[in-house]
C-alpha positions in Angstrom: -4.3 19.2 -9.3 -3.7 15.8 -9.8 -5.3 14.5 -13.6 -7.8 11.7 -14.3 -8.7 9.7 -17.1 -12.6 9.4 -17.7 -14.6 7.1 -19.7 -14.2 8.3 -22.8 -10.9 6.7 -22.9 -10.2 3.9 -25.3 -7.6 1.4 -23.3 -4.9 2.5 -26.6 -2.0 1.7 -23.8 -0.3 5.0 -24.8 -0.7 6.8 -21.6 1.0 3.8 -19.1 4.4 3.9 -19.7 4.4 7.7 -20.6 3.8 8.2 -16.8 7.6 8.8 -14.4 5.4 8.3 -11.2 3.9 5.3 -12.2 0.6 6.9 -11.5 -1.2 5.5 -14.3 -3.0 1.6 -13.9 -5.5 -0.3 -16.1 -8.6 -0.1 -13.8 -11.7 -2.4 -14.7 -12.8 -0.3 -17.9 -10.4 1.6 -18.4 -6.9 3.8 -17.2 -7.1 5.5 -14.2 -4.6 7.6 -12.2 -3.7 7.4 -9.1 -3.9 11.2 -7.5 -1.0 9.8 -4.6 1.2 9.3 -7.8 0.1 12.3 -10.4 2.3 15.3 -10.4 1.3 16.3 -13.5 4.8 15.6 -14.2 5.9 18.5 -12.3 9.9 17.2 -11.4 9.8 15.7 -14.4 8.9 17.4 -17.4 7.2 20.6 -18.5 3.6 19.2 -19.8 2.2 16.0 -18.5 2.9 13.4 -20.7 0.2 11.2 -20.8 -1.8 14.6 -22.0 0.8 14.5 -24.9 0.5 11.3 -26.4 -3.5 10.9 -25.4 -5.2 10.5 -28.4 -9.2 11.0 -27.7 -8.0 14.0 -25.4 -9.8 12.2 -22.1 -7.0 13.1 -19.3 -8.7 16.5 -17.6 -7.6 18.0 -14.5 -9.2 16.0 -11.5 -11.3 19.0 -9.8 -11.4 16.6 -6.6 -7.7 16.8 -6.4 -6.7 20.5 -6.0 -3.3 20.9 -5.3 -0.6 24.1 -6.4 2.6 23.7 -8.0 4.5 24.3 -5.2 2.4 21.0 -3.8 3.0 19.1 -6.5 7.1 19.6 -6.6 6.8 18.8 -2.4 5.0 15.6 -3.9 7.4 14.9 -6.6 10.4 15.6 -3.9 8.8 12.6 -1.7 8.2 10.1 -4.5 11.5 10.8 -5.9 12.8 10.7 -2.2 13.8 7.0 -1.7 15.3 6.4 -5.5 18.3 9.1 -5.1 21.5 7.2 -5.8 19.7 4.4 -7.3 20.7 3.0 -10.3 18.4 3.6 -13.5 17.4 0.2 -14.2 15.2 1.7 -17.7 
């Protein structure tokens, strides 16, 4: 499942950079998540991060979004796809 942020979130800008996907955008109220972009960090790291730093605990799985592991790596393998050999620029 991809994750979302609901309303209860408070715009701290903790969450944004925290993403690798770049899944994470200021929407009109508040952060949002793009579910295209959200692999719960799977490729990445062991726990999603924005989870980690979160504090108001507002970042739930997205129950419109089901997707395994296994589809989360194949969607971290095609985001990931067009930067190999790219130099990190971070």
């Amino acid at each position: 499942m991809a994750l979302m942020i609901t309303d209860e979130c408070i715009n701290c800008d903790v969450c944004e950079p925290e993403c690798p996907n770049q899944a994470i955008f200021l929407g009109l109220e508040y952060y949002q998540i793009d579910p295209g972009k959200c692999t719960e960090c799977v490729g990445h790291y062991d726990t999603p991060q924005c989870v980690e730093v979160c504090p108001v605990d507002c970042i739930p799985l997205n129950p419109e979004v089901v997707e395994s592991r296994e589809q989360l790596q194949a969607k971290y393998e095609r985001l990931t796809a067009g930067l190999a050999g790219q130099p990190d620029v971070s």
